[in-house]
PATOR-891417 format. One record per atom (N, C-alpha, C, CB): atom name; y, z, x. Coordinates in steps of 0.02 Angstrom, whole numbers. Each point is the difference from the previous one (the first is absolute). Glycine has a CB too. Example, Ala and Ser with C-alpha at 12.3 -4.5 7.8 and 13.67 -1.06 7.14 Angstrom:
BEGIN
- atom	Y	Z	X
- N	-284	390	660 $
- CA	59	0	-45 $
- C	60	0	45 $
- CB	-59	62	-95 $
- N	112	-98	77 $
- CA	59	3	42 $
- C	55	37	-39 $
- CB	-32	-108	59 $
***
This chain:
BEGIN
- atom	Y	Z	X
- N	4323	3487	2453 $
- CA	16	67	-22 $
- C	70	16	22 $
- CB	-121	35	6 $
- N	153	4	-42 $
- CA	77	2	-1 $
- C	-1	108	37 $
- CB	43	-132	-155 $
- N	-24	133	202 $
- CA	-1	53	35 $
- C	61	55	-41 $
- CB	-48	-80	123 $
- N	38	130	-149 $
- CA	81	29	-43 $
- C	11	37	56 $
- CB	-9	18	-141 $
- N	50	21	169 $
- CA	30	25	26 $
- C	3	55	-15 $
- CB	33	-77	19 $
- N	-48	100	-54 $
- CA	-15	78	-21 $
- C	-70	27	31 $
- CB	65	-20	-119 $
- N	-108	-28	106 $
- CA	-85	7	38 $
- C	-3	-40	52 $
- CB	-66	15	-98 $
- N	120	-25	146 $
- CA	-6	-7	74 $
- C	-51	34	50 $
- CB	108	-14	-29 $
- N	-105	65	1 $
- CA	-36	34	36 $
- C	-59	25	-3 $
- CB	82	6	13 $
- N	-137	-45	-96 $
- CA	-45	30	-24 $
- C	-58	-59	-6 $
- CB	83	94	-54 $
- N	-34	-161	87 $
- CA	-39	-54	0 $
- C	0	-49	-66 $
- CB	-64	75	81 $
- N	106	-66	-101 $
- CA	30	-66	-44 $
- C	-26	43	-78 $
- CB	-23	-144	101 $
- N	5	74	-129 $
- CA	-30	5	-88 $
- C	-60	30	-15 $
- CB	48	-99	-21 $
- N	-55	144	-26 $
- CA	-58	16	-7 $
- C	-33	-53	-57 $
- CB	33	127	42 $
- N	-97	-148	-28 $
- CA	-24	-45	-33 $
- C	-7	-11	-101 $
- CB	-52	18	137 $
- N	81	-70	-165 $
- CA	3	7	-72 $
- C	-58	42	-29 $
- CB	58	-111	-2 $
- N	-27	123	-52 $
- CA	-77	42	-35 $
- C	18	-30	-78 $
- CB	-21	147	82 $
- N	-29	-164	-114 $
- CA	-9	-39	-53 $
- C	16	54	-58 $
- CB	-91	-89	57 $
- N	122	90	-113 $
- CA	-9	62	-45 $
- C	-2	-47	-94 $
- CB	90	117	113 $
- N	-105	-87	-137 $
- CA	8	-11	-59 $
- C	8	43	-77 $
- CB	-47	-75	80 $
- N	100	68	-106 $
- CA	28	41	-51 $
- C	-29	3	-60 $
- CB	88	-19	48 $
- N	-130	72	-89 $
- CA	-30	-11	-72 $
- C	51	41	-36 $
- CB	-135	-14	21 $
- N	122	-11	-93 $
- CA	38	31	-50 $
- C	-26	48	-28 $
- CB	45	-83	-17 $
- N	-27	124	-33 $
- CA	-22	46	-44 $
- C	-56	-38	-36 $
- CB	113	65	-9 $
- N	-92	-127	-30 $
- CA	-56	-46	-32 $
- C	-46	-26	56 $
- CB	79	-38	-96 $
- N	-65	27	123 $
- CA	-58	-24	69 $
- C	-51	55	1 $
- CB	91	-58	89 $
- N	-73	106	-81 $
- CA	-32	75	14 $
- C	-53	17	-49 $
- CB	108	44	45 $
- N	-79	-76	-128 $
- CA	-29	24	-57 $
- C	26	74	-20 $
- CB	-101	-76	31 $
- N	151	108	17 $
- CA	5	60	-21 $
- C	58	14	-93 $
- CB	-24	22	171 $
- N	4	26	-216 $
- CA	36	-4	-52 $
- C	59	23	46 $
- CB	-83	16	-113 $
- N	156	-15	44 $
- CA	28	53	22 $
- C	20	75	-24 $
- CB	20	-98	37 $
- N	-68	117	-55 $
- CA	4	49	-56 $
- C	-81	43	16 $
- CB	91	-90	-104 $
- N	-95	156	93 $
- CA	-49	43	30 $
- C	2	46	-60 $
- CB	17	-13	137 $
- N	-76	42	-177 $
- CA	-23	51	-37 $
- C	5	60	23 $
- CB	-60	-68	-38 $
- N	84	126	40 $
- CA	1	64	-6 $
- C	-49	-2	57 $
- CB	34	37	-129 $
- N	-55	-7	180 $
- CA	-59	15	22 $
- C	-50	-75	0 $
- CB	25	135	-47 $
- N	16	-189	68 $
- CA	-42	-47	-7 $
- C	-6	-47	47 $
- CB	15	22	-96 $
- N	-29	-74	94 $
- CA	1	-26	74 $
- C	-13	-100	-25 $
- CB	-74	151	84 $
- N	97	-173	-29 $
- CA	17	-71	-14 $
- C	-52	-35	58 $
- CB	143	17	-48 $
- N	-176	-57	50 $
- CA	-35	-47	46 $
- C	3	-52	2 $
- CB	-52	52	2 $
- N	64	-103	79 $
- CA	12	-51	3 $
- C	-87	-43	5 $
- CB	142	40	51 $
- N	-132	-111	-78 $
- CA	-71	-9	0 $
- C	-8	-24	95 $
- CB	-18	-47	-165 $
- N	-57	56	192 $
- CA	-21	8	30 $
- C	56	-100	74 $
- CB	-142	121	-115 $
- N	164	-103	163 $
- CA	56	-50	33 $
- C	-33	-20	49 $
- CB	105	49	-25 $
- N	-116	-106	57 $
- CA	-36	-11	55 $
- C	67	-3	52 $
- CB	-118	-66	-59 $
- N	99	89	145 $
- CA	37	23	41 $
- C	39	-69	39 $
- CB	-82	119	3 $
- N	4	-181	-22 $
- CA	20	-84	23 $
- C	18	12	74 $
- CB	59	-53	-120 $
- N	-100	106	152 $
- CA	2	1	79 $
- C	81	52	22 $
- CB	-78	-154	12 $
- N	129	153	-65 $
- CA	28	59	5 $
- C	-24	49	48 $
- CB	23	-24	-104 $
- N	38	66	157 $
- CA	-43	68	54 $
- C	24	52	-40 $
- CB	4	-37	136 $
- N	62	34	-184 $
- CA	56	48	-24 $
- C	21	2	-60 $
- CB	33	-8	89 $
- N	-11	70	-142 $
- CA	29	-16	-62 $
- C	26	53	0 $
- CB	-62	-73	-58 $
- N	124	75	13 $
- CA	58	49	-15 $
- C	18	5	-71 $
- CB	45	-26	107 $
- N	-64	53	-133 $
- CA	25	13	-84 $
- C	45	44	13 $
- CB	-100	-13	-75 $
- N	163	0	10 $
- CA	53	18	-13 $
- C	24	13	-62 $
- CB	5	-46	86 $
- N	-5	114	-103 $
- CA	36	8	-76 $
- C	27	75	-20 $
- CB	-85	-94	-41 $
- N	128	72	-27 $
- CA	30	76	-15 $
- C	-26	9	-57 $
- CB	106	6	54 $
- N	-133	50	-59 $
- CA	-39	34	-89 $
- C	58	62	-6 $
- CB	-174	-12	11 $
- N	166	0	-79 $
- CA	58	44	-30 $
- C	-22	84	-17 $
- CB	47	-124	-59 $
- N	-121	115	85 $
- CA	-39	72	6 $
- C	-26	13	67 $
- CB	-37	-7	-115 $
- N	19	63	105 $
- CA	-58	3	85 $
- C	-55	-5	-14 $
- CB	47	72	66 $
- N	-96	-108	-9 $
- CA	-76	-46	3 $
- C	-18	7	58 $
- CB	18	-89	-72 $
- N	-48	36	89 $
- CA	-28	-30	43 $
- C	-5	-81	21 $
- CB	-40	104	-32 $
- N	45	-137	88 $
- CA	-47	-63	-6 $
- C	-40	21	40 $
- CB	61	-94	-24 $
- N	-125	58	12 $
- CA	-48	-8	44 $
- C	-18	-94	14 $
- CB	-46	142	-48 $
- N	27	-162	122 $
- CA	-15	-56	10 $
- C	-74	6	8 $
- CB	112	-34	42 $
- N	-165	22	-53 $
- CA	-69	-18	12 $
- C	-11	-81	29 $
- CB	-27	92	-99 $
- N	-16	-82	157 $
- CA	-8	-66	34 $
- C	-80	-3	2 $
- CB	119	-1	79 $
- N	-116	-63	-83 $
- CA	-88	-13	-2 $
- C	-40	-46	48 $
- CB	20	13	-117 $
- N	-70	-10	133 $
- CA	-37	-43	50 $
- C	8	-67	-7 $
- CB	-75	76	6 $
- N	55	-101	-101 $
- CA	-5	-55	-34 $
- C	43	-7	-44 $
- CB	-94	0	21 $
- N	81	-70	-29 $
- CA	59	-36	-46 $
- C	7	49	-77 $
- CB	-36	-145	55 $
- N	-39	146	-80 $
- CA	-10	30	-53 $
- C	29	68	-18 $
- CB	-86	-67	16 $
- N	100	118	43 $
- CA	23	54	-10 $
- C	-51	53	-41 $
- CB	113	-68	11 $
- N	-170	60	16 $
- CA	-65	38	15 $
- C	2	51	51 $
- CB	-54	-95	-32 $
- N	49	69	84 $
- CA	5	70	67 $
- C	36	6	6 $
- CB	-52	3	57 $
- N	85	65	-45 $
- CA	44	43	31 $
- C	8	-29	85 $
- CB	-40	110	-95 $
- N	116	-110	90 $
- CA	-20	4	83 $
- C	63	44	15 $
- CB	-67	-131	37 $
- N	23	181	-19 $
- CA	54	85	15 $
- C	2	35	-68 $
- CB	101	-48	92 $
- N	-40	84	-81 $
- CA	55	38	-44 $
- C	28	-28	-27 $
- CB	14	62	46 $
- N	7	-32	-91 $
- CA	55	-42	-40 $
- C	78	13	43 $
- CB	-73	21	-134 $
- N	117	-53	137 $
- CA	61	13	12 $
- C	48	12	-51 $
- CB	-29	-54	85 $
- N	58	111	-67 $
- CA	46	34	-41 $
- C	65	20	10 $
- CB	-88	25	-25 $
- N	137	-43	-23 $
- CA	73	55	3 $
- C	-3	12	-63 $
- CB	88	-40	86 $
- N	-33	128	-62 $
- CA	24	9	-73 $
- C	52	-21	-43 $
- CB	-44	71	36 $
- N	50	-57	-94 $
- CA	71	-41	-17 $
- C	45	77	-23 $
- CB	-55	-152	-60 $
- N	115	156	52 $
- CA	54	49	-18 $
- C	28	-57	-66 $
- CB	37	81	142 $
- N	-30	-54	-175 $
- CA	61	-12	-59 $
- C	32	-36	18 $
- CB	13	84	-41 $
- N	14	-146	21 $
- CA	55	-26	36 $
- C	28	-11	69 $
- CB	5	35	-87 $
- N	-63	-39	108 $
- CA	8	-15	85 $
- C	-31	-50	34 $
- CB	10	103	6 $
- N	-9	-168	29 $
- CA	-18	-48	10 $
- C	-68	22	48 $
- CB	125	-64	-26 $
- N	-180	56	26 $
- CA	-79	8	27 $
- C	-22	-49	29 $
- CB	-30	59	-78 $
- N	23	-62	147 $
- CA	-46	-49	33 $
- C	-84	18	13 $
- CB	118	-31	57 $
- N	-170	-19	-59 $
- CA	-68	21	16 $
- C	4	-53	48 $
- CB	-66	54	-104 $
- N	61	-48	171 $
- CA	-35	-43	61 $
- C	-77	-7	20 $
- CB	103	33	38 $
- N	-133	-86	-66 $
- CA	-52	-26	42 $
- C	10	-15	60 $
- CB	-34	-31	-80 $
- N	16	70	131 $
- CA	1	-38	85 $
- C	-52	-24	16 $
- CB	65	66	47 $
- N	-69	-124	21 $
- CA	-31	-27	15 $
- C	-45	50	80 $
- CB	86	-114	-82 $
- N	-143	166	43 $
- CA	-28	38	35 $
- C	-81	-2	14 $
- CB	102	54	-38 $
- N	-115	-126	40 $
- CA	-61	-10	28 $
- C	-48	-20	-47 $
- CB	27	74	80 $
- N	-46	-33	-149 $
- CA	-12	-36	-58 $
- C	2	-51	-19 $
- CB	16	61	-11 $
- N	-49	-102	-1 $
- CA	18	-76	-20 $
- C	-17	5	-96 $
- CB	-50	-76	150 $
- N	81	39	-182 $
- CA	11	12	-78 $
- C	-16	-63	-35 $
- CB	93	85	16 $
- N	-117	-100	-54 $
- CA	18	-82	-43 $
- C	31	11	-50 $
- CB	-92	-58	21 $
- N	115	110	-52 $
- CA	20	30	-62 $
- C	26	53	6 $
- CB	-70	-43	-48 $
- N	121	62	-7 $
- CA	32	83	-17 $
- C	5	3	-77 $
- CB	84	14	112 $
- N	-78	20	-126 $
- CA	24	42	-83 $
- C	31	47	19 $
- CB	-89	-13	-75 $
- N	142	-9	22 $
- CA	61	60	-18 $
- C	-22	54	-52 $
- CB	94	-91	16 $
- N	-74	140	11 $
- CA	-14	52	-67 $
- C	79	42	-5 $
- CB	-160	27	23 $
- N	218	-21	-83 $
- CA	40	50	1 $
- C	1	48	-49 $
- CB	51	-69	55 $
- N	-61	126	-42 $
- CA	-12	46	-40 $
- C	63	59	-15 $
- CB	-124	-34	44 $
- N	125	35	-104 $
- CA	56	58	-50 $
- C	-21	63	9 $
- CB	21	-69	-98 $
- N	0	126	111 $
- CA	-9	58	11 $
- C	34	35	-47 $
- CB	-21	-20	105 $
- N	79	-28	-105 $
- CA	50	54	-61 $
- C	-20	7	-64 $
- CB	95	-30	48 $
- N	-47	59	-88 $
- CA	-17	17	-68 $
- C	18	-54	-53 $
- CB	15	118	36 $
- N	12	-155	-21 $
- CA	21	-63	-43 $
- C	-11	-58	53 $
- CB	97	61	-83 $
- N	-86	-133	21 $
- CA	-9	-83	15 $
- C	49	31	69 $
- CB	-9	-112	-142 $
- N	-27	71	189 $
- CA	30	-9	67 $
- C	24	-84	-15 $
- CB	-86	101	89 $
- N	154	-101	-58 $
- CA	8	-71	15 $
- C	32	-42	54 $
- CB	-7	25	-96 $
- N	-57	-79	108 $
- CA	17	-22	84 $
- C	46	-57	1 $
- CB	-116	30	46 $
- N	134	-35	4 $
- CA	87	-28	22 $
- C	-29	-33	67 $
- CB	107	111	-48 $
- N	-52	-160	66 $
- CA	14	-29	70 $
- C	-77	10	47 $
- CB	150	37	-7 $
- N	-204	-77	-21 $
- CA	-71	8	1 $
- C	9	-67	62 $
- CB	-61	57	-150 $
- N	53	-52	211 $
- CA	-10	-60	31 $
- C	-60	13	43 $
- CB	122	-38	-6 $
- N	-142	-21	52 $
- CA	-67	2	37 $
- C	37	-51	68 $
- CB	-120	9	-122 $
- N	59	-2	165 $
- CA	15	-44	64 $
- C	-84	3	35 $
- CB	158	40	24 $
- N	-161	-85	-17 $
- CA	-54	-18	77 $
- C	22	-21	46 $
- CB	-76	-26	-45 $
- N	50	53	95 $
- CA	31	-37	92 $
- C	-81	-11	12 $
- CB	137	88	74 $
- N	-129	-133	-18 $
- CA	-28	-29	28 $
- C	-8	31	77 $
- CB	31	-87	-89 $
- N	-14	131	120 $
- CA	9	48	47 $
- C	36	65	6 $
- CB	-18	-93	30 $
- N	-5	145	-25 $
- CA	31	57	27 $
- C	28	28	49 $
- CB	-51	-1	-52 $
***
């Protein structure tokens, strides 16, 4: 282990954490939203995942919601759904944290509020492997 000098004093490296990047197509998400309508990703397994971060800009205001499930199938609920809102043109994060819940699965849901086709932009994802 290579000691930096900046964390001299905090006890060296904090240990790697594994992450992995999905796409918009990975996701299944369109990019394009109906009036009052809403887009869903098909049902993602978590593959032992603790964490996930969706990322995007809608050209209306919405919602995402993340839903996490017990099973692979995406049958049980496990919790709430997790949610942000989105603004017009403003980049939106939804964080899954790693809060005790254990998950095998999530679904995306993003939903149009506005009055016209919403359209989504710079749509990215991430899993970590620790929080």
């Amino acid at each position: 282990m290579t000691l930096r000098a900046d964390l001299t004093t905090t006890g060296g490296e904090r240990a790697q954490t594994l992450q992995v990047e999905m796409t918009a197509a990975q996701l299944g998400l369109g990019t394009s939203i109906d009036a009052s309508g809403n887009v869903q990703s098909a049902v993602i397994p978590s593959n032992g995942f603790l964490a996930f971060a969706l990322g995007l800009t809608s050209s209306q205001t919405g919602q995402i919601s993340i839903q996490r499930f017990l099973d692979a199938a995406g049958t049980i609920a496990q919790g709430a759904a997790i949610t942000a809102s989105l603004t017009a043109a403003t980049a939106a994060v939804a964080n899954v944290t790693n809060d005790g819940k254990p998950f095998a699965s999530l679904q995306i849901t993003v939903t149009n509020t506005g009055g016209s086709t919403a359209t989504l932009s710079a749509i990215a994802a991430l899993w970590q492997s620790a929080t």
